[in-house]
C-alpha positions in Angstrom: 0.0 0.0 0.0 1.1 3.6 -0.4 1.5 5.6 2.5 3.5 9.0 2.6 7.1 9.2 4.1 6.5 10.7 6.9 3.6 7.5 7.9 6.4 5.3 7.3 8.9 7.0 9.1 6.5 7.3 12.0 5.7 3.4 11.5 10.0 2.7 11.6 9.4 3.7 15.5 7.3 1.3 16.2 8.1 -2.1 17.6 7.1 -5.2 16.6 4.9 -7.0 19.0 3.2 -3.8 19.8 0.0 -3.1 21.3 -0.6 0.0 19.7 -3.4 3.2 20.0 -3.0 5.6 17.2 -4.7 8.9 18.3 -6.3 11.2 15.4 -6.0 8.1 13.2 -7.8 10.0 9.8 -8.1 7.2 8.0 -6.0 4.4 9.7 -3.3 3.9 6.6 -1.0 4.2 9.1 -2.1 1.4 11.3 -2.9 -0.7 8.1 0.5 -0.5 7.4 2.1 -1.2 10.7 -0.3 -4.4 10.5 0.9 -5.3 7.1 4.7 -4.3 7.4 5.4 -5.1 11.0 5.6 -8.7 13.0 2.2 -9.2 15.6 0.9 -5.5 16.1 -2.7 -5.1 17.7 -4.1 -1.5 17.0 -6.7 0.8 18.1 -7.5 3.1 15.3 -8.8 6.3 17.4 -10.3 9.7 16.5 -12.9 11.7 17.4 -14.7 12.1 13.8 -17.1 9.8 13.0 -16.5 10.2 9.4 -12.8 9.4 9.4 -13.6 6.3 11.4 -16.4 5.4 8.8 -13.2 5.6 6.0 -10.9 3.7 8.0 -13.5 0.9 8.5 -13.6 0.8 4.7 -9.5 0.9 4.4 -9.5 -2.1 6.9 -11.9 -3.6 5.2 -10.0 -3.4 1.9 -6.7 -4.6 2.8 -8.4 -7.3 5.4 -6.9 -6.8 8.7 -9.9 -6.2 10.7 -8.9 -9.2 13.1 -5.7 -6.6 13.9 -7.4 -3.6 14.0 -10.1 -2.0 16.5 -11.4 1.4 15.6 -12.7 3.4 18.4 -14.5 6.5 18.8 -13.6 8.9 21.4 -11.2 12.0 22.8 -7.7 11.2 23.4 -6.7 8.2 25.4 -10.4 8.4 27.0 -11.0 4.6 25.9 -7.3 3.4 26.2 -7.9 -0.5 27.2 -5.0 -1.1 30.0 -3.2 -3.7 27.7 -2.0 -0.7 25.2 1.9 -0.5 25.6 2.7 1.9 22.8 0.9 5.6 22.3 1.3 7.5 18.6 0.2 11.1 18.3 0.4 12.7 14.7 -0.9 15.4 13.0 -1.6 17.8 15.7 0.0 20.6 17.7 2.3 20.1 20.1 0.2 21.6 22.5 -2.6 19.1 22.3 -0.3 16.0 22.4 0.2 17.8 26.1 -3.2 18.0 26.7 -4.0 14.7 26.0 -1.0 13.1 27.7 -1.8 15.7 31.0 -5.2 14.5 31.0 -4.3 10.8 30.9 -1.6 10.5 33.2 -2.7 8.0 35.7 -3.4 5.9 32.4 0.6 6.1 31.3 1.7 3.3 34.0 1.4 0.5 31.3 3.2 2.7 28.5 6.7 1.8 27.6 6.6 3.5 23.8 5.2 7.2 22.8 5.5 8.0 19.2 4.8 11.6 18.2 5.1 13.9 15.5 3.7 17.8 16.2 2.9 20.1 13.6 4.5 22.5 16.2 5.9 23.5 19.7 8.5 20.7 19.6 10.5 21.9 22.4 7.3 21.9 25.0 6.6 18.5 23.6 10.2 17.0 24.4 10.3 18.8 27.8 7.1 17.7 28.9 7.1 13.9 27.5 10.6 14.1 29.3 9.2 15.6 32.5 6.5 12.6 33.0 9.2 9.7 33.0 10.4 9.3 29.4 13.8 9.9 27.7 14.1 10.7 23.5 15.1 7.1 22.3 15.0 8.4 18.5 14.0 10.9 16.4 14.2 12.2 12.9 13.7 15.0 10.4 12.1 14.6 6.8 10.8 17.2 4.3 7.7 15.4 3.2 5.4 17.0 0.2 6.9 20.7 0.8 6.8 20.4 4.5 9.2 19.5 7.4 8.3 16.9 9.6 10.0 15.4 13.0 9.3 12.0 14.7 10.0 11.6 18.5 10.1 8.1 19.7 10.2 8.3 23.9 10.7 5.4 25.8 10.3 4.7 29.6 13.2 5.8 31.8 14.8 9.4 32.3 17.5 10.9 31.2 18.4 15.2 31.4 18.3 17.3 28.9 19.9 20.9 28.1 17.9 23.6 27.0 19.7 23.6 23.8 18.9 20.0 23.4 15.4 20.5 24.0 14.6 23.0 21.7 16.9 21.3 18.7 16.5 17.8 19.6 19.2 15.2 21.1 19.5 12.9 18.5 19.0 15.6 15.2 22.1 17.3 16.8 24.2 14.5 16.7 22.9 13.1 13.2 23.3 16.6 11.9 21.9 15.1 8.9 21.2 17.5 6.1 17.9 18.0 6.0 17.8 18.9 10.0 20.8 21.9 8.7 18.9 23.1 5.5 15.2 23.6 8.2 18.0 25.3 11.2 19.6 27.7 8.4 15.6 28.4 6.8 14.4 29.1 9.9 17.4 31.5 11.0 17.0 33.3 7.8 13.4 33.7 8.6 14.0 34.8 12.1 16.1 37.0 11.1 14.0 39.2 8.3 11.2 38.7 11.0 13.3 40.3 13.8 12.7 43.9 11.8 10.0 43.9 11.9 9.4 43.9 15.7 9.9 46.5 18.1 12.5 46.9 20.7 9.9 47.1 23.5 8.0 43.2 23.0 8.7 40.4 24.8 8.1 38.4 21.4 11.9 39.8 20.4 13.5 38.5 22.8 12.4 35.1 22.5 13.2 35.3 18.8 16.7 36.9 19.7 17.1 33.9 21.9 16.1 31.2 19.3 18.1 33.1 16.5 21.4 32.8 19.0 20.3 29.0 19.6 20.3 28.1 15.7 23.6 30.6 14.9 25.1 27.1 16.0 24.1 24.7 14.0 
């Protein structure tokens, strides 16, 4: 089946034997190919739009994996069965993978794995993820369809983090692969024309000061 690259990269952090909720699942081609691609993965296909679940019944249906795939319909982890071990969270703001992880924390004792991928707000997402009893096990950069897109894989345990490592990620820095360095030198180019444009007297220049400093050295 065709899936785009980010999907797949997002499915590459998932183990095998993984009992899996995908959160905001669309259309569950994400969970139909983890099914297809990886060794004895269970799945909960959740989202909160009727419709989406109605065409993910139909992409089950089609490639036949129904007896690996439940589709549920609900907010967030509200209907997480206690047997899930592995949480993924894409195509959202970072500030609502938060949200849903803050309102579900007493559910979290049984999760080893959480896979995200923010549309935004990366840095909050690392630090909070981090802050609940998780440490950055992988992560990676892609420019997918004219866009740039990172995938966090946490896993149980703790580790520290800097600031700088926070806000850039771990692992990127130490790939340094060129795709994380073409997004750092954009987005400093960016920051810079938009710095300008703001005057001396808002707090919103100093945090872009700050964040221009941070990605003078990459």
């Amino acid at each position: 089946m065709k899936i785009s690259n980010r999907l797949k990269l997002i499915a590459s952090f998932v183990d095998d034997d993984s009992k899996v909720i995908d959160v905001g699942c669309d259309h569950a081609l994400l969970d139909i190919f983890l099914v297809l691609n990886k060794k004895n993965i269970k799945a909960i296909a959740s989202d909160i739009n009727p419709h989406s679940l109605q065409m993910a019944r139909r992409n089950i249906d089609k490639y036949g994996v129904a007896k690996s795939i439940v589709l549920s319909l609900g907010d967030g982890l509200e209907k997480m069965p206690d047997d899930i071990d592995t949480i993924v969270m894409s195509g959202m703001g970072g500030n609502t993978i938060i949200d849903i992880l803050e309102n579900s924390k007493d559910m979290l004792l049984s999760i080893k794995t959480i896979v995200v991928s923010p549309h935004n707000s990366l840095y909050d997402v690392r630090r909070y993820v981090n802050k609940i009893g998780y440490y950055i096990d992988d992560e990676e950069m892609i420019y997918d369809q004219g866009k740039y897109y990172t995938v966090i894989k946490f896993q149980r345990g703790q580790k520290n983090y800097s600031d700088e490592q926070l806000f850039f990620g771990p692992i990127l820095l130490m790939k340094r692969n060129s795709i994380f360095c073409r997004y750092c030198s954009e987005l400093l180019q960016k920051d810079e024309i938009l710095l300008k444009t703001i005057p001396q007297s808002s707090s919103e220049r100093d945090r872009l000061q700050k964040e221009i400093e941070k990605l003078r050295t990459i």
